[in-house]
C-alpha positions in Angstrom: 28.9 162.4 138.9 32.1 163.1 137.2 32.2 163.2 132.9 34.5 160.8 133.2 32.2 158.2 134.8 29.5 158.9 132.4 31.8 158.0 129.6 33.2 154.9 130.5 29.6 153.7 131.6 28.6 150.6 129.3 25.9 151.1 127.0 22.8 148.9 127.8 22.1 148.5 123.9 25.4 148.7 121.8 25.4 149.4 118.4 26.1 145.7 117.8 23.2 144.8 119.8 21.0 147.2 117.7 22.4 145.6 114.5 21.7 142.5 115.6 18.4 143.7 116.5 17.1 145.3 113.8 18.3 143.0 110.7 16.5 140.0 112.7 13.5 141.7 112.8 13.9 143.2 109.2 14.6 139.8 108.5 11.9 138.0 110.0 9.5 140.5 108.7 10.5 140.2 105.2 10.4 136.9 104.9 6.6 136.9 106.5 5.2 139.6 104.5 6.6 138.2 101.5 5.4 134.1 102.2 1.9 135.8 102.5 2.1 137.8 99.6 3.4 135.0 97.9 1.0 132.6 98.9 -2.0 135.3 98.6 -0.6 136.2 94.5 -0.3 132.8 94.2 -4.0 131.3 94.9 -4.9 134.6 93.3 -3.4 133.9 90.1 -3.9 130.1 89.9 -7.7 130.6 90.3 -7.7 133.3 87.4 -6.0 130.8 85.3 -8.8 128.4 86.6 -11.5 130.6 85.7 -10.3 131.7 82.7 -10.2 128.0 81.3 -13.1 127.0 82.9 -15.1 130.1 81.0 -13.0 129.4 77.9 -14.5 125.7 78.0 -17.7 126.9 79.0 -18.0 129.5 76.2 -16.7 126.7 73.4 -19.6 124.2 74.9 -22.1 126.7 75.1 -21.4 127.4 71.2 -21.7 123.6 69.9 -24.5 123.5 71.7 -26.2 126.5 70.0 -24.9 125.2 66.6 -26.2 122.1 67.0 -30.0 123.2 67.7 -29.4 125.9 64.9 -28.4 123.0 62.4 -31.2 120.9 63.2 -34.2 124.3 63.2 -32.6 124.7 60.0 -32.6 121.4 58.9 -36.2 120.4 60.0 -37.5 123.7 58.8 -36.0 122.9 55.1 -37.0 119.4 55.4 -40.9 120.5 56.3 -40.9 122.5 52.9 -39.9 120.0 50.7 -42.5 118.8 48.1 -42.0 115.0 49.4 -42.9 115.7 53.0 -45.9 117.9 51.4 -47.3 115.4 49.1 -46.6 112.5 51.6 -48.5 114.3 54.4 -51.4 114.6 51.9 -51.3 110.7 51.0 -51.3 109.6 54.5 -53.7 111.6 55.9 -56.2 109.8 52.9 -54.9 106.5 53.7 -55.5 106.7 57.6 -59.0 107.9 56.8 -59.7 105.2 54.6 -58.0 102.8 57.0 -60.6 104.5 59.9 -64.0 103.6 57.8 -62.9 99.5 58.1 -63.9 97.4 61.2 -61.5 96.1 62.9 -61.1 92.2 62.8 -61.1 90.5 66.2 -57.8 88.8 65.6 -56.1 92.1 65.1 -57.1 93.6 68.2 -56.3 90.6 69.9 -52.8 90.6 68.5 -51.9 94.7 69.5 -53.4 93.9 73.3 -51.5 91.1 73.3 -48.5 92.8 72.5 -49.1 96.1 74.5 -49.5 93.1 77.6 -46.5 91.1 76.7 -43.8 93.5 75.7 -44.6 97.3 76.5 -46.5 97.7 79.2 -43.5 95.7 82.0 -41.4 98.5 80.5 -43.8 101.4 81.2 -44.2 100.0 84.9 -41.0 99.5 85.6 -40.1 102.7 84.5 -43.3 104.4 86.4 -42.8 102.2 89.3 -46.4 101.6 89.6 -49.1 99.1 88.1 -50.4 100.8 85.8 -53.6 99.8 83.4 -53.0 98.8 80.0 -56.6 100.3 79.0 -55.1 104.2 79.1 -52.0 103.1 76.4 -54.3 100.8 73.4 -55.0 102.9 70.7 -58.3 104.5 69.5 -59.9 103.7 66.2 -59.7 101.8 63.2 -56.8 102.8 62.0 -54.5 102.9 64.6 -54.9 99.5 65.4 -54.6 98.4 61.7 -50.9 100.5 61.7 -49.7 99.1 64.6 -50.4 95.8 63.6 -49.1 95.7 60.4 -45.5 97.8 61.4 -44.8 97.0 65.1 -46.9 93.9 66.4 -46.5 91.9 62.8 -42.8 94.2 62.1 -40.6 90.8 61.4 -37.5 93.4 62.3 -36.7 93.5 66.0 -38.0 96.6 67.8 -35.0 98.3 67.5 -34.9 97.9 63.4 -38.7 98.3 62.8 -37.7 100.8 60.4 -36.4 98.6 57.8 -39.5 97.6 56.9 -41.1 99.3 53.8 -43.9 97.1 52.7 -45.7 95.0 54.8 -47.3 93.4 52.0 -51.5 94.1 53.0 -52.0 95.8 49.5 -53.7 98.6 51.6 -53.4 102.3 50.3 -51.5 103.4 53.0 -48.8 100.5 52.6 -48.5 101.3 49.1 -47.8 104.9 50.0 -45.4 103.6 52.6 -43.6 101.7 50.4 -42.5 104.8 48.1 -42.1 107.4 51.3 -40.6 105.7 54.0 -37.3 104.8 52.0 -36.8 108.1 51.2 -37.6 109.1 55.0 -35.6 106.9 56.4 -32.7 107.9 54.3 -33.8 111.7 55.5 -33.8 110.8 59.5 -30.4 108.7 59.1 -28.7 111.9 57.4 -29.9 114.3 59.3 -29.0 112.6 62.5 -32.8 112.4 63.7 -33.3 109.7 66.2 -37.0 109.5 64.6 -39.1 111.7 62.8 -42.7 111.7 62.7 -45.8 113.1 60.5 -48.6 114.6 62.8 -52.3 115.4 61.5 -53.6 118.7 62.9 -57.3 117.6 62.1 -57.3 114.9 64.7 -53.6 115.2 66.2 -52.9 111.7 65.3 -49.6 110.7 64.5 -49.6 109.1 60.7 -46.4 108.2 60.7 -43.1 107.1 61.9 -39.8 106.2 61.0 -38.8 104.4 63.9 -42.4 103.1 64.7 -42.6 103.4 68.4 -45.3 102.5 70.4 -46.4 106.6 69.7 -47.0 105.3 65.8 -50.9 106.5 65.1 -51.6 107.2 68.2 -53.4 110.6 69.0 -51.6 113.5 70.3 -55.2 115.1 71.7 -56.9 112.1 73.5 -54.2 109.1 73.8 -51.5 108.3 76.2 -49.3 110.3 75.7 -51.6 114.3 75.4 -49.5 115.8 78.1 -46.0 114.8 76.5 -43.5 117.2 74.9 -44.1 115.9 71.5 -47.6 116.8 71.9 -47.2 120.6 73.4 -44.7 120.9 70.3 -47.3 119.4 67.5 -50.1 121.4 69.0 -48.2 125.0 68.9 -46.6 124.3 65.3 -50.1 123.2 64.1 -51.6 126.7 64.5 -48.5 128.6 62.8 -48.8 128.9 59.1 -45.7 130.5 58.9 -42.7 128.4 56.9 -40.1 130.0 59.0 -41.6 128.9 62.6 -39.9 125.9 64.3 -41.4 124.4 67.5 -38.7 123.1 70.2 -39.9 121.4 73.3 -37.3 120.6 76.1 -36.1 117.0 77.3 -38.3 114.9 79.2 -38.2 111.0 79.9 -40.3 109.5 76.6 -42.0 106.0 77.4 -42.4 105.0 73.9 -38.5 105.3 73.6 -38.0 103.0 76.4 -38.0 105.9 78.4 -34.9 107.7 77.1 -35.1 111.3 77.2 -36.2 113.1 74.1 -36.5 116.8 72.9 -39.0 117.4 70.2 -38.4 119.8 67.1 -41.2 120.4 65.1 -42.4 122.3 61.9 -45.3 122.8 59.9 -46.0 121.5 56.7 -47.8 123.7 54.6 -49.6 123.6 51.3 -51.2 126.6 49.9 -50.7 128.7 52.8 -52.8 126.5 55.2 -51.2 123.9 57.6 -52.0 120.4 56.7 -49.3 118.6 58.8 -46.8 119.2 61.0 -43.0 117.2 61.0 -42.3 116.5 64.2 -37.9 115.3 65.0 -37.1 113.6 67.7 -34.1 114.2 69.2 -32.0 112.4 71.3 -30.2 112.9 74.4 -27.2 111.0 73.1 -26.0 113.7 70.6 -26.7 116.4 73.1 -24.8 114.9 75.8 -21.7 113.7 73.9 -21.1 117.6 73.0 -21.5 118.7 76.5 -19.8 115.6 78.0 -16.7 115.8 75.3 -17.3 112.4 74.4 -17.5 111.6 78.3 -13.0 112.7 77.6 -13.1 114.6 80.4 -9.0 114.4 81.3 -8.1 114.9 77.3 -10.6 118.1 77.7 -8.5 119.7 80.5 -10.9 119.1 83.1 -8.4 117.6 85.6 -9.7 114.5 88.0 -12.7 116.0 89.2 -13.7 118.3 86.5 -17.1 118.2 84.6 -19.8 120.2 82.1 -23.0 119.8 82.6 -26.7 121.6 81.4 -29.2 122.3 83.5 -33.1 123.5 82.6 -35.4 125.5 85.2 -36.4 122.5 86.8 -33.0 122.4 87.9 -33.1 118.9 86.8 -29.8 118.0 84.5 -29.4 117.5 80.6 -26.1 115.9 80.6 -24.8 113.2 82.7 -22.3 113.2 85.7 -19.3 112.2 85.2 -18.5 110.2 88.3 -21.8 108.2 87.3 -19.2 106.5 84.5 -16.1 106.7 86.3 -17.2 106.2 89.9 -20.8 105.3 90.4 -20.7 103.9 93.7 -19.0 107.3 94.7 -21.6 109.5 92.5 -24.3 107.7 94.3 -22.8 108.3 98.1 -21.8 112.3 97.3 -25.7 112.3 96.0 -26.7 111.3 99.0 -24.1 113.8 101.5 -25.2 116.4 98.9 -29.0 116.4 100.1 -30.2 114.5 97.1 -33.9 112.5 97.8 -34.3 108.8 97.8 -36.5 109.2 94.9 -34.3 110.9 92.9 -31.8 108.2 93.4 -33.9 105.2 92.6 -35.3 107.1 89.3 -31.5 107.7 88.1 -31.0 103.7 89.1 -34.8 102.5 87.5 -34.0 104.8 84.3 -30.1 103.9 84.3 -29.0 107.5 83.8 -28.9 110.9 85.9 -30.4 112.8 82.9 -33.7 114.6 83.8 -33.8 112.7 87.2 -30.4 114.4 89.2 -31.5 117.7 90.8 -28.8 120.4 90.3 -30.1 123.4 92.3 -27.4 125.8 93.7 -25.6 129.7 93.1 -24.4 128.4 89.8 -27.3 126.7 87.9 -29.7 129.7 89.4 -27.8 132.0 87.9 -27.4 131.1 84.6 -31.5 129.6 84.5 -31.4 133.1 85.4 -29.6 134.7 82.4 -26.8 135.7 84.4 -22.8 134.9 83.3 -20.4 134.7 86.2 -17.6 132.6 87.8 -16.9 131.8 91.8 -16.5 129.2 94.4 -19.9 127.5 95.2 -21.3 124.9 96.5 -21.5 121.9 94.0 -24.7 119.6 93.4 -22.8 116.6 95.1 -22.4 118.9 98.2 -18.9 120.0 97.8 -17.3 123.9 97.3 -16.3 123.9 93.5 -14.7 126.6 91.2 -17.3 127.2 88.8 -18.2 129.1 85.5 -21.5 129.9 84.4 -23.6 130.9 82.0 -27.5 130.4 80.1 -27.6 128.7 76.7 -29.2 130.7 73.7 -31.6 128.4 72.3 -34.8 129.6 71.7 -37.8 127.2 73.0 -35.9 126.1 76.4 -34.2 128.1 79.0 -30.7 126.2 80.0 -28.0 127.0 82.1 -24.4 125.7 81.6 -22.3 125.4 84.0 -18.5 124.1 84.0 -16.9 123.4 87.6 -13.5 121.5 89.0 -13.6 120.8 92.7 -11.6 123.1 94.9 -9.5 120.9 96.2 -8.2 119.7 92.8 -7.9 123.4 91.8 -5.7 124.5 94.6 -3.8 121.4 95.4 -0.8 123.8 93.8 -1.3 126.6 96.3 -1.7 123.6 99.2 1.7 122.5 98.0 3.1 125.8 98.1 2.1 126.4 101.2 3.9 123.4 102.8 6.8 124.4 101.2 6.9 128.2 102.0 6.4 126.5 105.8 9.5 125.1 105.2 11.0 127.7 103.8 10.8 130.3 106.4 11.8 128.3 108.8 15.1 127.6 107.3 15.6 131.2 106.1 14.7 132.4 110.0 17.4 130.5 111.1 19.8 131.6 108.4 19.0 135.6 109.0 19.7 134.6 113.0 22.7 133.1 112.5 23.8 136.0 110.0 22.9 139.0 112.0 24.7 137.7 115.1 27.5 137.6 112.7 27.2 141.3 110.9 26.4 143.0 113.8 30.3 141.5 115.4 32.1 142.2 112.0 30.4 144.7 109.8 29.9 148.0 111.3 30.7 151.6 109.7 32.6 151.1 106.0 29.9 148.3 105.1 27.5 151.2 106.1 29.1 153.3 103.2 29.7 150.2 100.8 26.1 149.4 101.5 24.6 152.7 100.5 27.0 152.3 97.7 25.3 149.6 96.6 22.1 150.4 97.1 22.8 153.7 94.9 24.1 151.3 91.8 21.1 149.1 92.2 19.0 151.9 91.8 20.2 153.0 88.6 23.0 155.4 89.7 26.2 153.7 87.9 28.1 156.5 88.7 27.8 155.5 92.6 31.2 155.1 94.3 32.3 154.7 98.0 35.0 156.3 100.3 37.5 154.0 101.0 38.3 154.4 104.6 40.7 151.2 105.3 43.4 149.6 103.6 41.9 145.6 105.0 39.5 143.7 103.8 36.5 145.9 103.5 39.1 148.5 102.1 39.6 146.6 99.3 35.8 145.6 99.3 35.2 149.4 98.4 37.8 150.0 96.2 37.1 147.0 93.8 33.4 148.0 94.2 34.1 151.3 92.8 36.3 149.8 89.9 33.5 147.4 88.8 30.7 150.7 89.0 33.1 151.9 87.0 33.7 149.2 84.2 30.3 148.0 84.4 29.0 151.8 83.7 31.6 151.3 80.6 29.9 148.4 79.7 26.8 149.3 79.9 27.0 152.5 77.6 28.4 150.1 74.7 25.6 147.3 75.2 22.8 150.0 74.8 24.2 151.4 72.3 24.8 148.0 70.6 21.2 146.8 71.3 19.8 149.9 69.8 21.7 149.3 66.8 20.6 145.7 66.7 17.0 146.4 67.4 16.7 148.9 64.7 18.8 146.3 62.4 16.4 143.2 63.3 13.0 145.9 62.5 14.3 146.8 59.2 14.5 142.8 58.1 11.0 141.3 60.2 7.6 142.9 61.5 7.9 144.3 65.2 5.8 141.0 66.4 7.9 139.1 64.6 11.1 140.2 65.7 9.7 140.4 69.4 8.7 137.0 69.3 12.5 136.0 68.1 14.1 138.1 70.9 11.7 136.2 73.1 13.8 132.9 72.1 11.1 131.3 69.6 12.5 129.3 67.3 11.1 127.8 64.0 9.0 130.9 63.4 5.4 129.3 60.9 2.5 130.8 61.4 -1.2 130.0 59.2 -3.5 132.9 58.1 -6.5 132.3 56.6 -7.3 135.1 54.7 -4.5 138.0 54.0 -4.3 140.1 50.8 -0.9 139.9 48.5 0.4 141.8 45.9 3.3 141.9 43.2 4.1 144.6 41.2 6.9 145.2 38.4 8.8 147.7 36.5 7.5 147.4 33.0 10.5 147.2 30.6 13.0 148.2 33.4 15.8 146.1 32.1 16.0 147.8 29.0 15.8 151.0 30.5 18.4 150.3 33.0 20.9 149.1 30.5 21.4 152.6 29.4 22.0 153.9 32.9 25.0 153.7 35.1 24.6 151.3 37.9 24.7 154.6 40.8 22.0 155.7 39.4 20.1 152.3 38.8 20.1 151.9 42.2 19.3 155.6 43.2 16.1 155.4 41.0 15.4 151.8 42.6 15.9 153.5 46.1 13.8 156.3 45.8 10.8 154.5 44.2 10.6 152.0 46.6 10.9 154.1 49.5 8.2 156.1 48.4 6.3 152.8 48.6 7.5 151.7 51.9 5.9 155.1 53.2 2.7 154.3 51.8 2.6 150.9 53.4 3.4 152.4 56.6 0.8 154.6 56.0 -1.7 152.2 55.0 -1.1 149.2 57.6 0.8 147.0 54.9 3.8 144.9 55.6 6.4 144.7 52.8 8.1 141.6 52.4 10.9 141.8 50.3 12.0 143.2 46.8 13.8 141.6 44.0 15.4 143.6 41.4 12.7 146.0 40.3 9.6 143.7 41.7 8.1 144.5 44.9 5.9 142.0 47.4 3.7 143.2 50.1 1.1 141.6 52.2 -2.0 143.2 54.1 -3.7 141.4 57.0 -0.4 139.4 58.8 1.3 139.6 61.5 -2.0 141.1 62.8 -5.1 139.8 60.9 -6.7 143.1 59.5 -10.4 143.0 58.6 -10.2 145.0 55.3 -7.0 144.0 54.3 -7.9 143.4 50.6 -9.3 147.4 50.5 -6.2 148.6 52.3 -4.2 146.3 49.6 -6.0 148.2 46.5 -5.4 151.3 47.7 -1.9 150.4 48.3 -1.1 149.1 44.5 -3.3 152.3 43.7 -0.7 154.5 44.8 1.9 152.8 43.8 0.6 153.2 40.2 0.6 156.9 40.6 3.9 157.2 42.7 5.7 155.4 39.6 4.2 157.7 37.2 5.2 160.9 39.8 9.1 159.2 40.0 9.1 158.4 36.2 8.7 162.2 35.9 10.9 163.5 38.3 13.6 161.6 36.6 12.8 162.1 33.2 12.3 158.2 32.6 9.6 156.1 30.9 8.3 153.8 33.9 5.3 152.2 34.0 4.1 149.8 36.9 2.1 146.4 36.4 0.6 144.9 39.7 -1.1 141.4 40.9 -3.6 141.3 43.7 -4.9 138.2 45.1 -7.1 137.1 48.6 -6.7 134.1 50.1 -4.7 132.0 52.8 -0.9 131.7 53.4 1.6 130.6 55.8 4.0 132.8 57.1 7.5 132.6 58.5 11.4 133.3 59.2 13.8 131.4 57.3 17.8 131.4 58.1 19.6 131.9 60.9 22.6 134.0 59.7 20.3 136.2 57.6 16.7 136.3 58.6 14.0 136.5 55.6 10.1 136.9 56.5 8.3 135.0 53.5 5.1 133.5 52.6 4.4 130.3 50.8 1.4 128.9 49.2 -1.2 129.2 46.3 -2.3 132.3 47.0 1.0 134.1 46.7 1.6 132.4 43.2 -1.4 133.4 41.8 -0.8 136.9 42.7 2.2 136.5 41.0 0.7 135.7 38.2 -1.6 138.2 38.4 1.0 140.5 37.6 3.1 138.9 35.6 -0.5 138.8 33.3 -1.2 141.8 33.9 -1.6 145.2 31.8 0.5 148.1 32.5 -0.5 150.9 34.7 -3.5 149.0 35.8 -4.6 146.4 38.7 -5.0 142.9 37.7 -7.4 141.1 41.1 -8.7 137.7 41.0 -12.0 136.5 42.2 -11.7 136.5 45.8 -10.6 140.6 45.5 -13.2 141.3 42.5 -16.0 139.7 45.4 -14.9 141.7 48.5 -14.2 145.1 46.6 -16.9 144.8 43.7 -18.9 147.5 45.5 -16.1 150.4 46.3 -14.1 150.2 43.4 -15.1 149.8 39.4 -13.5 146.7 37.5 -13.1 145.7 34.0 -13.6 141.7 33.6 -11.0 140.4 31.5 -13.0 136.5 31.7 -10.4 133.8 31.7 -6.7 134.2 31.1 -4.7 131.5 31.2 -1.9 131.2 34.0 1.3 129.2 34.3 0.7 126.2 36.2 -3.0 127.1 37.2 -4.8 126.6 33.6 -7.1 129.6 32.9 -8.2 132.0 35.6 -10.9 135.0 36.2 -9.3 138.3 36.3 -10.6 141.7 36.6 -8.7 144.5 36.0 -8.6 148.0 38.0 -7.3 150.4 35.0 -5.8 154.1 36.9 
């Protein structure tokens, strides 16, 4: 075969063919790996940002909840020391006693059965759901019969106001106690936000009093209807601690004599003498509890979306808190109960008590974990039956062993991602089409100098602005390349004189604001006005540098100026001190903004410390007199950027005035600090109190004084 045949043969794959080839596959590659990789990031991020807020809400929860059980140990542990729950404890007991000795009329007894009959026993079997006898709920003894006559059967108040009566008018000893006490107590219990509290006798575990009187009012604890209750495990274990510090916390459960509300019991023991002679007893309700957990039952203004929710759970895996689709949906809570697994029993409890609380079984990954005293996040399987993002965690409250857990249903949490992946669908469907249609037409018109202008390109977009391309044709493309290689060239202009602009500007903009400042203005923020708490300012000023001045010649006024307060910008550099501005021969620094510093009022001393010693170091050097007074104060400020034209960083408020006027008071060559410094540095440095001085605008204030 001749040479010649060879070359005129046609190529089974041109080069156009190959071009065409090769950017639709690069094409359609691209745009798959980078729909996946979008979609994958994208479900990848949004749950982080799901977790994270779940967990942040978790965490905040979790913390109310700890406070509130701290508050009330604290408060029923102060309360159980106080000489009127002492000397009451003492009274009743005598009074119940002497009530005990007296025989009980027949009409009394007849008037507590028939009470016990009429009005609390239907509520006990309804709530039991069984018939049960009235015999195991009347009281035992004399004087438990007397007490409930007189305050609950006989109480003219309706049951839910029993409390508001004081004396029932009998003239017995025990009324006449009541009648000074329970005012006080009931004040006590309404204060403290007690739902009741209650006085127990260890000698007999009788209960000898009530605020609320419940059908629990003097009955016993040991032998009476209510032995195995939490109240009673929580009197018994407090009744053998004679310690004033101990607290006794029992765990929610339903409480019959509270119409069958759940109630926790917090209980302390009173002591006189060192020996236990009562213990207080608080009841608590589920109410308070729940609203915390629940936000209010706000579960939208909370962030928790449509499906979102909080709840507590204790190692029964039975809930503390309610559901929130048994308030907003409770035909739907009661149907995903039921797909969830939950029993027919546990559905007609939460129906017969009217609330999920201590009935709902919440047993899955989640509440195990955190019974468990393990913290995570993940996507389980909710209580209801249905996969959930979830956050989880125990509760650190001594006495019970809580989980809480914070979940949004998964379909809420990803409807975003769903969305996105409809759309990148769409997307790559049109862009296939687009990268056919455009590679049929490069691989026709574009062959070798877009090869060159491409590479070109590519070099400039990698940083190389010094790229440039042959130019091989005087047509189109031609001129493609040769205006290509003029813009590398301008643009490589440009670009030297905007970095060399921006480096002037950023070292301009650092010299007027703090870095986060001025990062936070390049960022576009506007209206720059931030609160700090606590942050350490300080003044100081030139004694008698006016007069000294006047004899100098301005140049070297300002070269004196210059050199001092350089030397002080270096030690604030030094120390973590930002200076804010000077005026004339006064200079204002702050320690403890942008970034909050713990020991910003020590780092502040030391500061005006060595600015005392650098003035008497410059004075020398120069041959002048120059002695520095400076004003220290702690406190709070707000912070921010005033002007547009000319940016200032300033701060406002009380605590910069009186610092002002702490040095403006203040004794030469010395420290002049206020309270809030004299407190936090009493023990590292040695001041000398100067008692009141009196301050412009402020009256008379404490100073102390730092002498150097």
């Amino acid at each position: 075969m001749s040479t010649a045949a060879i070359q005129t043969r046609p190529a089974r794959w041109g080069l156009a063919a190959k071009l065409f080839a090769v950017l639709l596959l690069v094409g359609v590659v691209a745009v798959l790996i980078t729909s996946v990789l979008g979609y994958i990031r994208a479900r990848e991020a949004l749950e982080k940002v799901i977790f994270d807020q779940l967990t942040s809400a978790r965490e905040t929860k979790a913390n109310q909840v700890e406070a509130y059980f701290r508050t009330i140990r604290g408060e029923v542990r102060l309360l159980a020391a106080t000489k009127m729950v002492v000397d009451a404890m003492k009274g009743f007991r005598d009074a119940v006693d002497e009530l005990d000795s007296r025989e009980v009329p027949a009409e009394t007894r007849q008037q507590v059965l028939g009470w016990y009959d009429k009005d609390y026993m239907p509520m006990v079997r309804r709530l039991l759901n069984k018939d049960v006898p009235v015999d195991g709920f009347l009281p035992v003894g004399s004087a438990p019969y007397f007490l409930q006559d007189l305050y609950i059967v006989d109480n003219p108040h309706p049951a839910a106001r029993r409390k508001l009566l004081d004396d029932p008018g009998d003239g017995s000893a025990y009324s006449k106690l009541h009648a000074v006490y329970h005012p006080l107590m009931r004040t006590a219990a309404a204060t403290l936000g007690f739902f009741d509290y209650l006085l127990v006798d260890p000698r007999t575990g009788r209960i000898i009093y009530s605020v609320a009187k419940e059908a629990d009012f003097a009955t016993s604890l040991r032998a009476g209807p209510y032995r195995n209750s939490n109240i009673a495990a929580a009197a018994a274990r407090c009744a053998g601690a004679p310690d004033p510090s101990a607290t006794c916390l029992e765990d929610f459960q339903p409480y019959l004599p509270a119409d069958g509300v759940p109630a926790a019991f917090m209980a302390a023991p009173v002591i006189d003498q060192g020996v236990v002679i009562g213990v207080l007893v608080a009841q608590l309700s589920i109410d308070e509890l729940d609203n915390i957990v629940t936000g209010g039952r706000r579960w939208r203004h909370e962030g928790f979306g449509a499906t979102g929710e909080a709840y507590l759970v204790g190692p029964d895996f039975l809930v503390r808190s309610n559901g929130r689709n048994f308030f907003e949906n409770r035909d739907l809570y009661f149907s995903e109960l039921r797909a969830g697994g939950a029993s027919a029993e546990d559905i007609a409890a939460i129906q017969r008590y009217g609330t999920p609380i201590l009935h709902q079984h919440a047993d899955t990954k989640a509440t195990r974990a955190s019974v468990g005293g393990v913290e995570g996040v993940g996507e389980v399987m909710g209580y209801r039956g249905v996969p959930t993002l979830a956050s989880w965690a125990p509760v650190e409250i001594p006495g019970v062993n809580w989980g809480l857990v914070t979940k949004i249903d998964s379909t809420e949490a990803f409807a975003p991602v769903y969305r996105l992946e409809h759309a990148l669908m769409v997307v790559c469907a049109v862009t296939l089409l687009v990268i056919l249609l455009t590679a049929a037409w490069l691989s026709r018109s574009l062959l070798g100098p877009l090869r060159d202008l491409t590479a070109g390109v590519q070099r400039f977009a990698a940083g190389d602005y010094a790229a440039h391309v042959p130019v091989r044709s005087r047509d189109e493309i031609g001129q493609l390349c040769l205006t290509f290689n003029g813009m590398v060239d301008e643009l490589s202009e440009k670009n030297r004189v905007i970095e060399a602009k921006n480096r002037e500007n950023e070292e301009l903009l650092l010299n007027v604001l703090p870095a986060p400042i001025a990062n936070r203005l390049r960022g576009g923020e506007q209206g720059i006005a931030d609160g700090f708490a606590e942050v350490t300012v300080a003044f100081a000023d030139l004694v008698g540098f006016t007069a000294l001045s006047s004899d100098m010649p301005p140049a070297e006024v300002v070269a004196l100026l210059n050199g001092l307060f350089t030397r002080f910008d270096l030690a604030a550099s030094e120390l973590g001190i930002e200076k804010i501005k000077t005026v004339g021969d006064a200079y204002m620094a702050v320690c403890g903004l942008p970034v909050p510093t713990a020991d910003h009022a020590e780092r502040m001393l030391r500061m005006a410390i060595r600015m005392v010693h650098i003035t008497r170091e410059h004075a020398m050097d120069h041959g002048v007199s120059m002695r520095l007074r400076v004003g220290v104060n702690s406190g709070p400020v707000v912070a921010g950027v005033i002007g547009r034209s000319k940016y200032i960083y300033d701060l406002w408020g009380d605590t910069v005035n009186l610092a002002s006027r702490m040095e403006s008071g203040g004794i030469p060559d010395s420290i002049q600090v206020t309270r809030p410094v004299y407190e936090a540095l009493r023990d590292k440095f040695t001041f000398e109190s100067r008692g009141a001085i009196e301050v412009k605008g402020k009256g008379t204030v404490e100073a102390w004084v730092l002498r150097l």
